[in-house]
C-alpha positions in Angstrom: 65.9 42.5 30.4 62.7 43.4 33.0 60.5 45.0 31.6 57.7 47.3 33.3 54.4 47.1 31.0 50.9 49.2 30.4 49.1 46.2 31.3 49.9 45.8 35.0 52.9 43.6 35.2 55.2 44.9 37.9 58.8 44.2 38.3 61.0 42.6 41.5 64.5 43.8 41.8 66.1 41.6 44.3 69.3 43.1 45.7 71.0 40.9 47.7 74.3 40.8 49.9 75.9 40.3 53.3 75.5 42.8 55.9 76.9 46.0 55.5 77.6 45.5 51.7 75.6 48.9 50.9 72.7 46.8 49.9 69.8 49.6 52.0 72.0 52.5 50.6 71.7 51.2 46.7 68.3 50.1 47.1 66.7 53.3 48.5 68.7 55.3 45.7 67.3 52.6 43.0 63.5 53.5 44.5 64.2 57.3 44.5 65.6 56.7 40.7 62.8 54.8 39.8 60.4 57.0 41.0 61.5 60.1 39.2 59.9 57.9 35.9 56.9 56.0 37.3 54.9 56.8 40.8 54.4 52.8 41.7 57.3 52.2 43.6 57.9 50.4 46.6 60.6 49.6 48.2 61.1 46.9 51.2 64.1 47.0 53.5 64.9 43.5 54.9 65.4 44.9 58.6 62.3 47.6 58.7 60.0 44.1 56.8 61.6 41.6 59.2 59.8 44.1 62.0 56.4 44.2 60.2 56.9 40.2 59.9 57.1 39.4 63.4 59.6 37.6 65.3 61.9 35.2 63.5 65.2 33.6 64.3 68.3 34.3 62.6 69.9 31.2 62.4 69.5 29.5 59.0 66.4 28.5 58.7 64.7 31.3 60.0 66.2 33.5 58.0 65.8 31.3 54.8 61.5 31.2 56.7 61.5 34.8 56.5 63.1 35.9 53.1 60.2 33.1 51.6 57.5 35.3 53.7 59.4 38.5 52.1 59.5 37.1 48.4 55.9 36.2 49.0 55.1 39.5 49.6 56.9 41.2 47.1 54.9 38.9 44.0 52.3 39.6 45.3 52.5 43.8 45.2 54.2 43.0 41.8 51.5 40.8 40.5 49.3 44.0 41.0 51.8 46.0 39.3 54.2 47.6 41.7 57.9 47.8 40.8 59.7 46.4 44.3 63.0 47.1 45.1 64.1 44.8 47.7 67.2 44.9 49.9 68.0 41.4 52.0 70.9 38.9 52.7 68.5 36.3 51.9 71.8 34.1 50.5 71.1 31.0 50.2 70.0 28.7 46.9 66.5 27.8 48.6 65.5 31.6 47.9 67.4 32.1 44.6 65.3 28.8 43.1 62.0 30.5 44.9 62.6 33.6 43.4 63.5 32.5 39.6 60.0 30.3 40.1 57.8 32.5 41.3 58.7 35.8 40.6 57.6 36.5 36.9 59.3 39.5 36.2 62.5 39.4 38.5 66.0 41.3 38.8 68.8 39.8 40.9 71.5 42.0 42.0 74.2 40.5 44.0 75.9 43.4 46.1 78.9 41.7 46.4 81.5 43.3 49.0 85.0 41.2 50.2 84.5 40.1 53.8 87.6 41.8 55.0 85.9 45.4 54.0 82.8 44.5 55.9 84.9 43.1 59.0 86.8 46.9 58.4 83.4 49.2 58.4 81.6 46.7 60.5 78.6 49.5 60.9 76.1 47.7 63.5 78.7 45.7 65.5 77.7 42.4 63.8 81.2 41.0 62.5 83.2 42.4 65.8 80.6 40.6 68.1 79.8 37.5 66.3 84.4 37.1 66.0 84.1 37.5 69.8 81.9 35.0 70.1 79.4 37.2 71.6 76.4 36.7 69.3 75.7 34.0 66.7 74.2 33.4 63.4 76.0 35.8 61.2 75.6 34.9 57.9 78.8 35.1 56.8 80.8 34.1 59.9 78.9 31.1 61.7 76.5 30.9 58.7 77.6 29.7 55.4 76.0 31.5 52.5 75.4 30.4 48.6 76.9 33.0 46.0 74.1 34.0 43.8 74.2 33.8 39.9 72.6 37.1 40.0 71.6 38.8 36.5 73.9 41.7 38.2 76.9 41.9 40.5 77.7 45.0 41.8 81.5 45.2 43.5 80.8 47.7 46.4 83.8 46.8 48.5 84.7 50.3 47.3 82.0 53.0 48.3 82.1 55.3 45.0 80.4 56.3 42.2 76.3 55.2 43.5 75.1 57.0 39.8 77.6 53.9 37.8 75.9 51.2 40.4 72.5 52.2 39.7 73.6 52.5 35.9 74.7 49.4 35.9 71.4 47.7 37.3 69.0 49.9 35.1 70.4 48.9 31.9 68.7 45.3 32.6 64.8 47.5 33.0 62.9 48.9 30.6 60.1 51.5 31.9 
């Protein structure tokens, strides 16, 4: 259980998941549910926060570079008492250790979705492209990805019911 406190201690929730797995869509309907109880809210898209970053790659490591810069940032708006909801593929073990290590007060929600249903809705091109051969480093096609042991999994190869998701993931926080 995360728990938000009078004294300052904020709260990460970490949702993470491949690419089209409704991670952005859960996540900005988390912040908006969040909000409607406490005003310090902030939520941090992985694509709009990889632009504020700069320029990073998108093969492994530079992805793995990036979600450390993007953890960074988000202990240090909860260390001054800001609830972050984050949204990221971020995948890999490197970031899950990071995370459980660093982040005091942390929430890991694994938006899990079957790769055949992301390959089917395939909303920015990425899948269709990268099994063409015409781009690379697609986490999940050319790059291998760790599963998380996330504190939460939410199955979203179905896209129903957001109020049971967020449910499910707000049991774990107390405000």
């Amino acid at each position: 259980m995360c728990v938000v406190d009078k004294d300052g201690r904020g709260l990460v929730i970490w949702l993470c998941g491949l690419a089209g797995s409704g991670k952005s869509t859960i996540g900005r309907a988390l912040s908006q549910k969040l909000r409607e109880k406490i005003p310090n809210v902030v939520y941090l898209d992985g694509d709009e926060l990889r632009d504020l970053l700069g320029a990073y790659g998108y093969d492994r490591e530079g992805r793995i570079e990036v979600a450390l810069k993007r953890s960074k940032f988000a202990h240090f708006l909860s260390s001054q008492g800001q609830v972050v909801v984050v949204t990221t593929i971020s995948l890999f073990d490197e970031i899950y250790q990071y995370n459980r290590e660093t982040l005091k007060n942390y929430l890991e929600v694994y938006v899990k979705c079957d790769l055949e249903e992301l390959k089917r809705r395939d909303q920015k091109g990425l899948y269709s492209k990268a099994l063409n051969g015409e781009i690379r480093d697609v986490v999940g096609i050319d790059i291998a990805y760790d599963n998380p042991n996330a504190d939460v999994v939410i199955e979203n190869s179905e896209q129903n019911n957001l109020d049971k998701k967020l449910d499910e993931i707000l049991k774990r926080v107390t405000i």
